[in-house]
DSSP file (Angstrom, degrees, kcal/mol; ACC not computed):
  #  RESIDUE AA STRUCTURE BP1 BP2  ACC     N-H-->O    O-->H-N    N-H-->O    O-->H-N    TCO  KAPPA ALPHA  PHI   PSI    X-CA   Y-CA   Z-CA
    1    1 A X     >        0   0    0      0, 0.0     4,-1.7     0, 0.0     5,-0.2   0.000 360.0 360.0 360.0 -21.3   -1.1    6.6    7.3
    2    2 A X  H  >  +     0   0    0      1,-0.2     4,-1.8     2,-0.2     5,-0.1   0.979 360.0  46.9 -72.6 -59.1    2.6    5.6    6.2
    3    3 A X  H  > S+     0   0    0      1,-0.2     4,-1.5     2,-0.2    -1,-0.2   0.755 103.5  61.6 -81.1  -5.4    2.9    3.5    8.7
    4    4 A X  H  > S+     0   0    0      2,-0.2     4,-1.6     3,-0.2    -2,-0.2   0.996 114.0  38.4 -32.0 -86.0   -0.8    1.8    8.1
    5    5 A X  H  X>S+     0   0    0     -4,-1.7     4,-2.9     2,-0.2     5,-0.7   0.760 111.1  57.2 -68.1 -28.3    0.3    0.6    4.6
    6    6 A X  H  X5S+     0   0    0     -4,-1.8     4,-3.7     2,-0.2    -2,-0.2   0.980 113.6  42.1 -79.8 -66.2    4.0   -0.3    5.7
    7    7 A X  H  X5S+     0   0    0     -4,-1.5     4,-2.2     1,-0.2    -2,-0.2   0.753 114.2  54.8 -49.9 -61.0    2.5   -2.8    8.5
    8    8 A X  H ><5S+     0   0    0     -4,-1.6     3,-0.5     2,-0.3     4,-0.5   0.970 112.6  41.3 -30.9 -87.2   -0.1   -4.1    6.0
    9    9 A X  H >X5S+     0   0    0     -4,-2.9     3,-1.8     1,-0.3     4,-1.6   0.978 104.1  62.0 -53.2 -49.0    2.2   -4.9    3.8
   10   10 A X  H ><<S+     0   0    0     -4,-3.7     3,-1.5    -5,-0.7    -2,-0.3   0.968 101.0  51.6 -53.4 -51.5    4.6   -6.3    5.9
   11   11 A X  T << S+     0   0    0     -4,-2.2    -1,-0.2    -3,-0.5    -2,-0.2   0.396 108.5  63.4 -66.3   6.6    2.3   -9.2    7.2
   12   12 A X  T <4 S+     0   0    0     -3,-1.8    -1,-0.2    -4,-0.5    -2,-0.2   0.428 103.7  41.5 -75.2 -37.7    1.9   -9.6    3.2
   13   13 A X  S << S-     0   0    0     -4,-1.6     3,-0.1    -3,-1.5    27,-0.0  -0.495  76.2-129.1-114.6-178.7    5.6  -10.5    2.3
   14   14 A X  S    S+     0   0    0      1,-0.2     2,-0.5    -2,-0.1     3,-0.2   0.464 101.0  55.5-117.3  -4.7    8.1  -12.8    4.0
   15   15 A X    >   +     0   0    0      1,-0.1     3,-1.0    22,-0.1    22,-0.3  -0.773  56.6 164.4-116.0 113.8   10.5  -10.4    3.9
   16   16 A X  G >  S+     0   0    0     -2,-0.5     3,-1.4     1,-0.3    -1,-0.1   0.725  75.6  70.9 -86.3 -38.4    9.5   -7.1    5.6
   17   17 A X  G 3  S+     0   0    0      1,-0.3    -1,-0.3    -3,-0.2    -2,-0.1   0.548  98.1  52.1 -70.6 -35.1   12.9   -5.9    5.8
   18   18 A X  G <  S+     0   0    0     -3,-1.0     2,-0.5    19,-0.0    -1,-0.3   0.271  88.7 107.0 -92.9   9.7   12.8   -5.5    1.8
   19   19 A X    <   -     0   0    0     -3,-1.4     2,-0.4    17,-0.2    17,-0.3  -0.703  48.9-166.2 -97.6 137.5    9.4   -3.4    1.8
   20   20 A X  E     -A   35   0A   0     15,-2.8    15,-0.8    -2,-0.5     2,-0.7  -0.717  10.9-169.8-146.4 113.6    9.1    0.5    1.0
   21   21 A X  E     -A   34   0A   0     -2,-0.4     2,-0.4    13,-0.2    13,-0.3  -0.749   6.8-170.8 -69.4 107.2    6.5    2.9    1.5
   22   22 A X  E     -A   33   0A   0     11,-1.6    11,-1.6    -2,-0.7     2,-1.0  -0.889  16.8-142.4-106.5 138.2    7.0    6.2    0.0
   23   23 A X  E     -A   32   0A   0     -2,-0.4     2,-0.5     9,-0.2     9,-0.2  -0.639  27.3-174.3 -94.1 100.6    4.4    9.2    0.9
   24   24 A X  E     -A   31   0A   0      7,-2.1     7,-2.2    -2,-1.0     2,-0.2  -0.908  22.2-125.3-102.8 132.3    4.0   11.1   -2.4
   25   25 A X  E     +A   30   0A   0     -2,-0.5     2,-0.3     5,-0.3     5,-0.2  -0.442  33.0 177.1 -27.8 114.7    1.9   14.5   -2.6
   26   26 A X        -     0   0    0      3,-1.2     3,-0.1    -2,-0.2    -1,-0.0  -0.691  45.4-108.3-116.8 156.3   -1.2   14.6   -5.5
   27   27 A X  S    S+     0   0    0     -2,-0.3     3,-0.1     1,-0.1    -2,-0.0   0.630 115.8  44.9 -83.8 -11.6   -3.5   17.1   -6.2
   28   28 A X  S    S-     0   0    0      1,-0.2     2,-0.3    -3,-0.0    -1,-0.1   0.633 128.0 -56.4-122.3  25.1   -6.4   15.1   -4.6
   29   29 A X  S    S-     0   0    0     -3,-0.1    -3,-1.2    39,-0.1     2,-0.7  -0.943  85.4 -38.7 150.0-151.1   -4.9   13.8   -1.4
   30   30 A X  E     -Ab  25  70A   0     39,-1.7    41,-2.0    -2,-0.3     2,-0.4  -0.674  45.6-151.9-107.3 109.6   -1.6   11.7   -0.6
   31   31 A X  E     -Ab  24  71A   0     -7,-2.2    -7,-2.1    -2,-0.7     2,-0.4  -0.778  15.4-155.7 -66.0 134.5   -0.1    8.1   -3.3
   32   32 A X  E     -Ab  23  72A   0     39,-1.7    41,-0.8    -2,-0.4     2,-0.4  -0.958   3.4-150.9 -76.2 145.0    1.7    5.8   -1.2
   33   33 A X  E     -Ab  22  73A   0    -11,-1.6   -11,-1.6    -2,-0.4     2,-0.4  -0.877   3.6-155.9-120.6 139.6    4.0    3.9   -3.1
   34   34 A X  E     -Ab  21  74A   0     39,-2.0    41,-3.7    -2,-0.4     2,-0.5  -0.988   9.3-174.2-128.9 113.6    4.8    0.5   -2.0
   35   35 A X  E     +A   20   0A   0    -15,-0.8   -15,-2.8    -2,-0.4     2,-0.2  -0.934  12.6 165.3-105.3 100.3    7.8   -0.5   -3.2
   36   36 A X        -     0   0    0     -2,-0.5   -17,-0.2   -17,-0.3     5,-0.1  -0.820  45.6 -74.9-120.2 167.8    8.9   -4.6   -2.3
   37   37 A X    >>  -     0   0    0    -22,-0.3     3,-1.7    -2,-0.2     4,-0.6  -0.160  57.0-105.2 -53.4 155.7   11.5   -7.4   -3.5
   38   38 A X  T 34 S+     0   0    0      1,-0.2    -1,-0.2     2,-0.2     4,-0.2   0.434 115.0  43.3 -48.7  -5.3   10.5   -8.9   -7.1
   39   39 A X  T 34 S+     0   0    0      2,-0.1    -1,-0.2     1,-0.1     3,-0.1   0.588  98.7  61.2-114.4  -7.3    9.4  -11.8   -6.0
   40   40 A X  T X> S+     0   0    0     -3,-1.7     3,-3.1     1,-0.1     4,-1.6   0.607  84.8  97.7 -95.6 -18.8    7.4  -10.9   -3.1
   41   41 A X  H 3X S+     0   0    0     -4,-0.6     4,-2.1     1,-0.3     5,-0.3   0.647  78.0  56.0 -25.3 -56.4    5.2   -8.7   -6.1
   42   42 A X  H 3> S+     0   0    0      2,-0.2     4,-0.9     1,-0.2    -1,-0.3   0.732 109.3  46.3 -62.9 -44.4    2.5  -11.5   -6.5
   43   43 A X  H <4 S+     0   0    0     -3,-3.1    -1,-0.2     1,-0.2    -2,-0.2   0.822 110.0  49.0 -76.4 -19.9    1.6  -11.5   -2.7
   44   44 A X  H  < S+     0   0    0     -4,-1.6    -2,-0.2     2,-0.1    -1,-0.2   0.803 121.9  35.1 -87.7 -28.7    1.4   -8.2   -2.3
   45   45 A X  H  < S-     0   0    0     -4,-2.1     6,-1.9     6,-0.1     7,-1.7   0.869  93.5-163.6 -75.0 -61.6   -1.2   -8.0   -5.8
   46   46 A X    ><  -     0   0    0     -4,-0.9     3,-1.2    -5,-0.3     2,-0.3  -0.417  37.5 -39.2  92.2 175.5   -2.9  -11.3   -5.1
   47   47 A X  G >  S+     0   0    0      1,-0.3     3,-0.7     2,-0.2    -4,-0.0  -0.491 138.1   2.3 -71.9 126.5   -5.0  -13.3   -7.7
   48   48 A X  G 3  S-     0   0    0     -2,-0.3    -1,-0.3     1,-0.3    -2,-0.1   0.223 118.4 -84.2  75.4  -9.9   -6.7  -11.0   -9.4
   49   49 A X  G X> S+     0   0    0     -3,-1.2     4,-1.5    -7,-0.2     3,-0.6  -0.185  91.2 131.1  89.2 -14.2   -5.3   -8.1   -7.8
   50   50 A X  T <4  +     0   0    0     -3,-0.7    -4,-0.1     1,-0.2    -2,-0.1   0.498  67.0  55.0 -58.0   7.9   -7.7   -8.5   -5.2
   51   51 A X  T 3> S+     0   0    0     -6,-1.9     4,-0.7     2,-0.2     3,-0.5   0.834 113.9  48.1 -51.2 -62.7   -4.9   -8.2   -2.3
   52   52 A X  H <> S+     0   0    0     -7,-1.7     4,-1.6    -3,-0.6    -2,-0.2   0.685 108.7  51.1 -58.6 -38.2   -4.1   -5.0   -4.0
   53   53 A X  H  < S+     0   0    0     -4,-1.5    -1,-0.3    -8,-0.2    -2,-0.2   0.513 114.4  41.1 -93.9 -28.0   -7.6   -3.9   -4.2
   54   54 A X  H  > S+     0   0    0     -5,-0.5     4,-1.0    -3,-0.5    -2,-0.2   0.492 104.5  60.1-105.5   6.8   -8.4   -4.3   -0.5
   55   55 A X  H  X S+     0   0    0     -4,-0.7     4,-2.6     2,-0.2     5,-0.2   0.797 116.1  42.9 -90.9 -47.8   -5.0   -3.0    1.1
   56   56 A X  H  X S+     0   0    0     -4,-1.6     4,-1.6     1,-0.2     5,-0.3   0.767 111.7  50.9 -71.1  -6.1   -6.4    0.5   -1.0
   57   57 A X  H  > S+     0   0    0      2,-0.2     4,-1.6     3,-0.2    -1,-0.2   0.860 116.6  42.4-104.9 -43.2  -10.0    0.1    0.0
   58   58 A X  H  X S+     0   0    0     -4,-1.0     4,-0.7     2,-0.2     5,-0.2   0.972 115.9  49.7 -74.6 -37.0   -8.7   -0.2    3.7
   59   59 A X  H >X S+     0   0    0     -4,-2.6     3,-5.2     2,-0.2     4,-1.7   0.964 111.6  44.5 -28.0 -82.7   -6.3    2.6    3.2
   60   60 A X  H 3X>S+     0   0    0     -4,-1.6     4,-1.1     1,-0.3     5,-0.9   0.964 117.5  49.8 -54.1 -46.4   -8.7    5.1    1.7
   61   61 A X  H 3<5S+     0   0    0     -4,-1.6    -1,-0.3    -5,-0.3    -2,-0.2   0.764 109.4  43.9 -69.9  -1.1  -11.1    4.3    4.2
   62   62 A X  H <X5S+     0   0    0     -3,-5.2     4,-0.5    -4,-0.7    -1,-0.2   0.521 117.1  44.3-113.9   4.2   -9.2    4.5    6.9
   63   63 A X  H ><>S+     0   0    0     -4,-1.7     3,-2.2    -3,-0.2     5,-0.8   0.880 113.5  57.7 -89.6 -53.1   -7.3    8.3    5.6
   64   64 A X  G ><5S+     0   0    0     -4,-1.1     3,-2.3     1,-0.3    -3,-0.1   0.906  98.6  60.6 -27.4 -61.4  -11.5    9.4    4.5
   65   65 A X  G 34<S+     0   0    0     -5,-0.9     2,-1.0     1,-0.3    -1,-0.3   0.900 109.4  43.7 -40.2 -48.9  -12.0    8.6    8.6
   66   66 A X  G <<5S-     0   0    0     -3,-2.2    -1,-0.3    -4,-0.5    -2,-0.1  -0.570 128.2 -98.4 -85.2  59.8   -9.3   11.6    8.9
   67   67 A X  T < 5S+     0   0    0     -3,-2.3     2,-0.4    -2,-1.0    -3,-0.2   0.644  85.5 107.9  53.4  24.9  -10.7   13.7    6.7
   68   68 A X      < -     0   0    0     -5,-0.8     2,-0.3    -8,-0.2    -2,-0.1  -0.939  58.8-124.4-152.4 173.5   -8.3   12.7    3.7
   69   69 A X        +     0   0    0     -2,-0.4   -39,-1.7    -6,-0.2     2,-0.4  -0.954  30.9 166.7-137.0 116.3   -7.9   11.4    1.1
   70   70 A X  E     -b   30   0A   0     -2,-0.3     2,-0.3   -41,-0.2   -39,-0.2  -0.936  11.0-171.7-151.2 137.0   -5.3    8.7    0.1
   71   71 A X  E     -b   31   0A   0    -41,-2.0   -39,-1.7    -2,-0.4     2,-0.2  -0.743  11.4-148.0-117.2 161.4   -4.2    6.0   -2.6
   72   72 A X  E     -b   32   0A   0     -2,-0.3     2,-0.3   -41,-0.2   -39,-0.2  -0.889   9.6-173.1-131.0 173.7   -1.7    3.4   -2.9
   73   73 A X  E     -b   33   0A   0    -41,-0.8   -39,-2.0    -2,-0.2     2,-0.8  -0.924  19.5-128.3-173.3 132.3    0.0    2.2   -5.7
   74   74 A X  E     -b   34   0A   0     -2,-0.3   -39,-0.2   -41,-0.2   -41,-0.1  -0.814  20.9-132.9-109.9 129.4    2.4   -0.9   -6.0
   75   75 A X              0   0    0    -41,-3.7   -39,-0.2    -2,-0.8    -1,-0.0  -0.141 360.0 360.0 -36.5 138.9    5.8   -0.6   -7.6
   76   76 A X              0   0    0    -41,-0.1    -1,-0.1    -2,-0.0   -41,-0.1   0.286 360.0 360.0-104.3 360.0    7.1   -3.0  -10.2
């Protein structure tokens, strides 16, 4: 699933090489944290957030498909 969000986001920034997923532990399933350069911040939320809001909607649906349960969550 780590590497799901890191590929997602990488084809999101122009520098890929600055992006970082970290797999953090919850009580109701697994955060990734997406960490990227400041500047790349805007592509990876999108207008409205609504980048941001369909990189977690494919995420969770695609950890649900395995039987889990999984969130993302972008860094500042």
């Amino acid at each position: 699933m780590e590497q799901l969000v890191q590929y997602l986001v990488c084809l999101l920034v122009d520098k890929p090489d600055q992006v970082r997923v970290r797999a953090v532990s919850a009580s109701y399933g697994k955060v990734y944290e997406v960490d990227v350069a400041p500047d790349e911040l805007g592509k990876v939320i999108g207008r409205h957030g609504r980048t941001a809001n369909a990189l977690r909607s494919v995420v969770e649906a695609a950890a649900r498909k395995r039987g889990e349960k999984a969130s993302v969550e972008i860094a500042s």
